[in-house]
N, C-alpha and C positions, 0 to 999 in steps of 0.2 A: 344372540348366542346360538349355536348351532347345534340342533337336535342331534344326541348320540343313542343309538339301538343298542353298542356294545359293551359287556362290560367293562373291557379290559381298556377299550378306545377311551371310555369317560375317564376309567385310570388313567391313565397314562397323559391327557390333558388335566388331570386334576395334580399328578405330579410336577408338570411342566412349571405350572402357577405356583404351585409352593416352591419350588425350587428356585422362582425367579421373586420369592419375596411376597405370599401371599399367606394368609393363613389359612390352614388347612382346615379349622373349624367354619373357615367362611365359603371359602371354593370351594370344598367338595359339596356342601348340602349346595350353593348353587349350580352347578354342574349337574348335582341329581335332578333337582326341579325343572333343571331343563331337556332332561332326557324320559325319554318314553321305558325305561327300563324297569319289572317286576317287584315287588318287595324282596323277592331271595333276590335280585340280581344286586340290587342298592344294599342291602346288608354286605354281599360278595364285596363290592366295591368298596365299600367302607373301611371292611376288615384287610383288604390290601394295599391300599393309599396308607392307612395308619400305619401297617406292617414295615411297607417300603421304607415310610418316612421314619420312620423308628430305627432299622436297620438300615441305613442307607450307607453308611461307611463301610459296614461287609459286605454289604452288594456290591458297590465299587472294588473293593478289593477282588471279590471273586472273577468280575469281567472285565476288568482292567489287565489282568494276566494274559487275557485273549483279544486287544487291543492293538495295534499298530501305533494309534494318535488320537488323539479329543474328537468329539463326535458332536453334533447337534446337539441343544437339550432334548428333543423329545427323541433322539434315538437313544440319547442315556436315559431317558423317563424308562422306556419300553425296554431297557436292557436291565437296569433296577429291578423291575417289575419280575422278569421274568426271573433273573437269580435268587429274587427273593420268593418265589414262589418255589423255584426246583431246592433252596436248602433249609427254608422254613417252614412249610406246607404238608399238604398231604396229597396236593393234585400231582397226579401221574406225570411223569418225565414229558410225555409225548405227546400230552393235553396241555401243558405249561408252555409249552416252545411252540407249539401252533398256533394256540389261542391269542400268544405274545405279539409272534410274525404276522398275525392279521391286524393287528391291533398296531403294528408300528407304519412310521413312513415307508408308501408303496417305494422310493427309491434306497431303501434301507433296509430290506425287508433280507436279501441276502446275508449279511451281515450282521443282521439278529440274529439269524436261523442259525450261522457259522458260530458265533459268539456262545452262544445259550446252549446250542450241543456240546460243545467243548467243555462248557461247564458242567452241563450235566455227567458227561463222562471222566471229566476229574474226581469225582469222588470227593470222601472229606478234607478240604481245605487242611494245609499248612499254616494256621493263621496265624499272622509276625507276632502277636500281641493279644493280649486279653482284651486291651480297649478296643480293639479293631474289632474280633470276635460279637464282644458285646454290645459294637456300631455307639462309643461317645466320642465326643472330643478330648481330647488328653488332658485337658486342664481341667475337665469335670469331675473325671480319675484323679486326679493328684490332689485337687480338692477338697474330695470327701474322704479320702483316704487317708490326707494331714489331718483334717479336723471329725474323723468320726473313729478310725481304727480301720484298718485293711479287714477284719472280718464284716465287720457291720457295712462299711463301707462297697466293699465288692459282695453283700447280700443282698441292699440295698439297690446296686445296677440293676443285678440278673434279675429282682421281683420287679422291677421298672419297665423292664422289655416284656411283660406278660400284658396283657390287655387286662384293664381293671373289668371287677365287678360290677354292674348296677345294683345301687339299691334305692330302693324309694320311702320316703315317711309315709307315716298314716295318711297326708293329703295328698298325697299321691307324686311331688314334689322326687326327684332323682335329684341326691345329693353324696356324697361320700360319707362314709360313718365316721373319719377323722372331722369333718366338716358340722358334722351333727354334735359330737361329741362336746367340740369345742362352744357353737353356742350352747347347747347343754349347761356348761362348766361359765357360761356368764351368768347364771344362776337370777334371770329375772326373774322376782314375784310378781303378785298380780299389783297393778295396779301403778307398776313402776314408770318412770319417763328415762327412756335408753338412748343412747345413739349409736349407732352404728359410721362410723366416720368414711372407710372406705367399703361402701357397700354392696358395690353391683355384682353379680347378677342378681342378689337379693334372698338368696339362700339362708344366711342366718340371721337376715333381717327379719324374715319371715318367719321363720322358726323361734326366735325372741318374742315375735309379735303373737306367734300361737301360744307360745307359754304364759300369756295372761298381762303384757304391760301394757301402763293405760296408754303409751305414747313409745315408737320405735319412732325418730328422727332419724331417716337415712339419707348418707349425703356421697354423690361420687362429683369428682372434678371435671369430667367429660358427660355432658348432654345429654348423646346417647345413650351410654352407661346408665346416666339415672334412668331414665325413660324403660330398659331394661327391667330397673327395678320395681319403679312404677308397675308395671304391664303384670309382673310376677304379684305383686298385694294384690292387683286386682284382680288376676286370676284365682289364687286362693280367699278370694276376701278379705284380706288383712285390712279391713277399714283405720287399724290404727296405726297406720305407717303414713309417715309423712316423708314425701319424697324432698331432696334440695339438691340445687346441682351447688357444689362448693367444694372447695378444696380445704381440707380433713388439716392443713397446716394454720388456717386462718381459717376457722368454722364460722365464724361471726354468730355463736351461740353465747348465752348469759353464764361465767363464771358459776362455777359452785351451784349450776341449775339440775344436775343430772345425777340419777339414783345408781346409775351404771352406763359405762361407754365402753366401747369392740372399738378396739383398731386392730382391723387384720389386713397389714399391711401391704403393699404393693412389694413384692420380694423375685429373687429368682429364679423361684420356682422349682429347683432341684431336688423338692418332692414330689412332684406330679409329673414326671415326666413320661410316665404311659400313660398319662390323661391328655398328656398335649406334646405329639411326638415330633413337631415339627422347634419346641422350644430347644432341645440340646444342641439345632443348632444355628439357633438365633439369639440367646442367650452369649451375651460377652463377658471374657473374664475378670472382669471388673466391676461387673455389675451386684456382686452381692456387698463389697465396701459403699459403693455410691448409693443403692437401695436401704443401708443398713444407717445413713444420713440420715435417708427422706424417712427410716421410722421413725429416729429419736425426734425430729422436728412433728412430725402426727404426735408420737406420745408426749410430747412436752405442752402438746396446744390441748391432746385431750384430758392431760392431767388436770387441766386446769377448770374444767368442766364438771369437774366430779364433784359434788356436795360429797361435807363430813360423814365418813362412815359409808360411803360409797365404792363401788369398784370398778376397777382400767382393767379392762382384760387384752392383752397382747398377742396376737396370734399370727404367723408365718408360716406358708406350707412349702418350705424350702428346712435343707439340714446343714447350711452352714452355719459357721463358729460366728462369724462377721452378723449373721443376722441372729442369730440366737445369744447365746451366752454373753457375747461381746456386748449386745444392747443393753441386756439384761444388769451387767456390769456400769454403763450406764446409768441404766434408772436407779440404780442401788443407791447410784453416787448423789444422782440430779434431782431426783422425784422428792423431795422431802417432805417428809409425812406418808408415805406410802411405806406401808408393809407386804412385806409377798404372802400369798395366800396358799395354804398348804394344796399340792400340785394333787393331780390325780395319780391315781397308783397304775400297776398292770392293766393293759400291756404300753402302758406310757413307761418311760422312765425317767426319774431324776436328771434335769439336764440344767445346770445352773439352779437358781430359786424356781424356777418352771421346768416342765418336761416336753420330752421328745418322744413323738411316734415314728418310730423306722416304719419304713413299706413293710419289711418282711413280717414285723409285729405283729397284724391283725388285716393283712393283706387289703390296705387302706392308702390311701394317700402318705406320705410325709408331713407332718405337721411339729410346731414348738408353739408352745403356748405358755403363759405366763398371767398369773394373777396377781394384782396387787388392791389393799385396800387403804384409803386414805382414814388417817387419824382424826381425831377431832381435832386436831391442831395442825392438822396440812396445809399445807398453803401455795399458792400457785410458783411452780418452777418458774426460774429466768431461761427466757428464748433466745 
């Protein structure tokens, strides 16, 4: 990999790669570790590769006005970059188009420089569209808009395109306070045997395992993913996590063994999406019906896991109807012997038998969560 000194150049190859199908939580921290660049300059980078990638459909639109025809990727990297610096930012006009032009291909270099002034000097955009403006794909809007309300819904976007918060627990763990909340709300005592079904990166495994249970069983279906989780007990100490690599639909755990089990399911993801800005658009419009399958198959395999008097906690950090309410609908029908568990209050709200955290709520991830407790005469749902 080829040592870069510049900000804007590491940019603008870390755009390349996600644009051709890479993940921007993987490329960029590699691109930085291979560049000789400051802690301000790698923060700079950061906050514009996420920027870009987030706003990438009003960037196109802005220099696509001053376009003839299709261009190389990395001259659309470096033309991205630059628009979204001159209408999102607060770098100067004349430090954005410079820094941009060194930063792009030496035979392109005219061409940025033509492009990026022109945009500069257009002033504020005409823009066709709210979804354009706020850089989604239209079926993301249409979406959340059918299944949430056009206010909550277009609230939802524009607090999605802000860069989130860090916050960190007591162990010093950076997790989201919807993410906290939620193991929170699986309410382990001490001494409990939990599972965690899909669990990597290992965030509320850990968090379960700090509130006192004698045994967290954490399992992901990908190797690595466990090994993730792994890394993270052992960085906290969580000596009582037991890692498994298994798939959360066939756990190959003992019936009726567990005091409480977390499926937080594999979903997509249309509450986090200024946590992961490269998802709105790799995320396909079907994916919230096929993902909203693969939970009822998890919650049907960890119903069955729960000892009497035990509880399924159901958690998704997306805000579709397909994956919230619709499951939830669901288990009402299929889970027999479970009862739902009275939901948290503000700033959740009632969303089906579980609740819903908009982004705008508590300027936190999107999440749906859902509790349910098995009767003394529950018995294992048919698969």
């Amino acid at each position: 990999m080829t040592t870069r000194t510049d900000a804007r150049g590491v940019a603008v190859a870390a755009l390349v790669r996600i644009d051709q199908g890479a993940y921007a939580n993987l490329a960029l921290p590699a691109l930085l570790d291979a560049s000789t660049l400051s802690g301000r300059d790698r923060a700079l980078v950061t906050d514009l590769v996420y920027g870009v990638t987030r706003m990438r459909r009003a960037c196109d639109f802005l220099v696509d006005a001053h376009l003839r025809g299709p261009v190389e990727p990395a001259v659309r990297a470096a033309l991205r970059l630059g628009a979204y610096q001159l209408r999102f930012t607060r770098v100067p006009a004349h430090a954005a188009v410079s820094a941009t032009v060194a930063a792009a291909p030496a035979r392109a270099r005219g061409l940025v420089n033509a492009v990026l002034r022109r945009v500069a000097e257009a002033g504020e955009p005409a823009w066709p569209s709210r979804e354009v403006e706020l850089s989604y794909p239209g079926w993301i809007v249409e979406r959340l808009v059918e299944d949430l309300g056009a206010d909550d819904a277009w609230a939802a976007l524009e607090r999605m395109n802000v860069a989130p918060p860090v916050t960190e627990r007591a162990d010093g763990y950076v997790q989201d306070l919807a993410s906290q909340w939620v193991a929170d709300r699986v309410g382990v005592a001490a001494g409990e045997r939990v599972a965690d079904l899909c669990a990597a990166p290992g965030g509320k495994t850990t968090a379960m395992a700090a509130a006192g249970a004698g045994l967290v069983v954490a399992g992901d279906v990908r190797p690595a993913r466990a090994g993730l989780v792994a890394a993270n007990a052992a960085r906290l100490g969580a000596g009582n996590v037991a890692v498994m690599v298994a798939d959360g639909t066939v756990p190959g755990l003992r019936p009726g063994s567990l005091d409480r089990v977390l499926v937080d399911a594999p979903c997509s993801g249309l509450g986090v999406l200024r946590r992961r800005p490269d998802a709105r658009w790799r995320i396909d419009p079907d994916a919230p019906v096929r993902l909203a399958a693969l939970a009822r198959r998890l919650l049907a395999a960890a119903a069955a896991l729960v000892r009497p008097g035990g509880q399924l906690t159901y958690s998704v950090c997306t805000l579709t109807r397909a994956e919230t309410v619709d499951v939830d609908r669901w288990a009402e029908a299929e889970l027999a012997g479970f009862e739902a568990v009275a939901p948290p209050g503000p700033p959740w709200r009632p969303h089906g038998r579980g609740a819903l955290l908009l982004p705008q709520s508590a300027d936190t991830d999107g999440m749906f969560l859902l509790g349910l407790r098995r009767g003394p005469g529950g018995h294992q749902p048919d698969r």
